[in-house]
C-alpha positions in Angstrom: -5.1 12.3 17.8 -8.5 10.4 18.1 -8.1 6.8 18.1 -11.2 6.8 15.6 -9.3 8.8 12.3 -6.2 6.0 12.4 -9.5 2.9 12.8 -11.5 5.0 9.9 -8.7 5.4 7.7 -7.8 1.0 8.2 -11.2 0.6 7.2 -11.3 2.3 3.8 -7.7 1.3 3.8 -9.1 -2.6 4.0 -11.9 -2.3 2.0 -10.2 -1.1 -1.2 -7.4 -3.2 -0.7 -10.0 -6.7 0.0 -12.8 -5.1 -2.9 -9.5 -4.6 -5.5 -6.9 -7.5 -4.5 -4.6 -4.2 -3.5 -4.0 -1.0 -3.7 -5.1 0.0 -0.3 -1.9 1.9 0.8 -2.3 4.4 -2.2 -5.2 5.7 -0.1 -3.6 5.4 2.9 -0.6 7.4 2.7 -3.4 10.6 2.0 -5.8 9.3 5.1 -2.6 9.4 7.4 -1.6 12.7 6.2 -4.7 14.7 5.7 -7.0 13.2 8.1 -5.1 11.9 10.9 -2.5 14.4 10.5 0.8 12.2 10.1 4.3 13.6 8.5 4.4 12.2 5.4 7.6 10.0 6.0 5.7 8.2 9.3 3.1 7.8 6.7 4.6 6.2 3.8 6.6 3.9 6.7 3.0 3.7 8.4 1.4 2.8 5.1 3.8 -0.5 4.4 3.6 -1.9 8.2 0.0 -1.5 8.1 -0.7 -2.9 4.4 1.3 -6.1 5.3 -1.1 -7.8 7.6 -4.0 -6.2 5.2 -2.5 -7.8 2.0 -2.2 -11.3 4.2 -5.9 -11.1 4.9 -6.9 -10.2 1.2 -4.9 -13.2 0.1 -6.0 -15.6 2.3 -9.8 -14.8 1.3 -8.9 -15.5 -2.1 -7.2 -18.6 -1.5 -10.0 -19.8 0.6 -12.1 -18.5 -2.2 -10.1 -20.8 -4.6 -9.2 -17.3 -6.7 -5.0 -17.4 -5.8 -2.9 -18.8 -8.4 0.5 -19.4 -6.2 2.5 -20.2 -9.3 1.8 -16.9 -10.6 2.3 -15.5 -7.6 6.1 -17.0 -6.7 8.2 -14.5 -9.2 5.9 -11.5 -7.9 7.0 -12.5 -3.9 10.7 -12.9 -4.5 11.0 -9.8 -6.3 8.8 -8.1 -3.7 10.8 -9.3 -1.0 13.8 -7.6 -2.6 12.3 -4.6 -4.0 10.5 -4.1 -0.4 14.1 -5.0 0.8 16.1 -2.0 -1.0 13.0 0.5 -0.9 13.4 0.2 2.9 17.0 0.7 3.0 17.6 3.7 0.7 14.1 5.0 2.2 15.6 7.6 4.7 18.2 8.7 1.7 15.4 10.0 -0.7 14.7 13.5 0.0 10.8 13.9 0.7 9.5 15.8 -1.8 11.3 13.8 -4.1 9.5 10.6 -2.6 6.2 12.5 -2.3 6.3 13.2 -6.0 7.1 9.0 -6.5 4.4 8.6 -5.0 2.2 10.9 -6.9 3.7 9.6 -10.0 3.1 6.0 -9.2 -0.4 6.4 -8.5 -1.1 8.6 -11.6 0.6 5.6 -13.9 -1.3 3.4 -12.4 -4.6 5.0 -12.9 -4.1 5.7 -16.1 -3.2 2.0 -17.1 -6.6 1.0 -15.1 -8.1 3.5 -17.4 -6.9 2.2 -20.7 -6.7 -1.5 -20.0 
């Protein structure tokens, strides 16, 4: 697989998640699969090891920035840290269309409440 699909898809990956404050690994997951041709389980795994570091940049951009409120941000970080916790440990148990249509759901909820609020 060219080296250039995975460093195209971090890009866009990186851009929406710096432009929007997040949300870069709901377009990952699809770049991984359709264009760099990953199994949709490497990609979903793929998606969370690559966001991390992507999500640490964004955040310190805004702090430098002066746009992070870490008070607001404490009960979001403890409950991601557990919620990140049990999704990777009952990941392998979740049969994958099953997590494929998570997915799909997730990101439809999601659009819709951007569309309505």
């Amino acid at each position: 697989m060219p080296i250039w699909k995975f460093a195209l898809a971090g890009a866009l990956t990186g851009a929406a998640n710096g432009f929007f404050g997040g949300g870069g690994g709901s377009i990952l997951v699809p770049l991984l699969v359709g264009m760099c041709g990953l199994e949709r389980r490497k990609a979903f795994a793929t998606s969370v090891a690559v966001i991390f570091p992507l999500c640490l940049l964004s955040a310190g951009t805004y702090l430098w920035r002066g746009s992070l409120d870490w008070m607001a941000a404490a009960p979001y970080l403890l409950g991601g840290a557990i919620g990140g916790w049990l999704g990777g440990k009952f990941f392998k148990g979740v049969r994958l269309p099953w997590l494929t249509r998570g997915f799909a759901l997730l990101l439809i909820l999601g659009g819709v409440r951007c569309l309505l609020f």
